[in-house]
C-alpha positions in Angstrom: -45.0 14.6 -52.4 -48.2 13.9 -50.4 -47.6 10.1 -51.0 -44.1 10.3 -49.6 -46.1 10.6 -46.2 -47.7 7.2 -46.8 -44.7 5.5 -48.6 -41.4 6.1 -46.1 -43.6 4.9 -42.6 -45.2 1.9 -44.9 -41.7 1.1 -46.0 -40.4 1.6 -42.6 -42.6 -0.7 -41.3 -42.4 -3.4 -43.9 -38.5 -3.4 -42.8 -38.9 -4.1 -39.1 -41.3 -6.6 -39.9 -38.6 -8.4 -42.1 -36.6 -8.3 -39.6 -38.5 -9.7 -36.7 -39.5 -12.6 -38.9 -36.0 -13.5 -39.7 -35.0 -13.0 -36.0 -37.7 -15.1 -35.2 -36.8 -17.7 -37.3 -33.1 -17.7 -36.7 -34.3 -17.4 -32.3 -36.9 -21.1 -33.8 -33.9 -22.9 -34.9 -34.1 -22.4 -38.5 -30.9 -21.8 -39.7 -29.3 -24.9 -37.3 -28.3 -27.4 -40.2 -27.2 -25.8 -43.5 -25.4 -28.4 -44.7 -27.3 -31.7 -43.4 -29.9 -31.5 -46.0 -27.0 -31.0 -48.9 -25.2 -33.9 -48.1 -28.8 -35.9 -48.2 -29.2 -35.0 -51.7 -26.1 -36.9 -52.8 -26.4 -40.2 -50.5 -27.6 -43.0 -52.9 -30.6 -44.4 -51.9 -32.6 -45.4 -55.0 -31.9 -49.0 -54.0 -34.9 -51.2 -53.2 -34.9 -51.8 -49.8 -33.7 -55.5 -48.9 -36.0 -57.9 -46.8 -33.9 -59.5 -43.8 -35.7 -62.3 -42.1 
């Protein structure tokens, strides 16, 4: 029971932390372009790149 005490503020804490880091991140622009880096995957570009002179 005693580490109940300890446990529910700990895990309490850990939560609002969580949050603020994914607020933070989402406030930084993180989230902006989900699909952008997707679509890069599937452009073909194993090509060698031409030389124009």
């Amino acid at each position: 029971m005693e580490a109940l005490f300890l446990l529910i503020p700990l895990s309490v804490a850990m939560v609002f932390a969580a949050l603020w880091i994914f607020f933070r991140a989402s406030d930084d622009g993180q989230f902006d372009d989900l699909v952008g880096p997707a679509l890069r995957v599937l452009q073909d570009d194993d090509l060698p790149p031409t030389d124009h002179k």
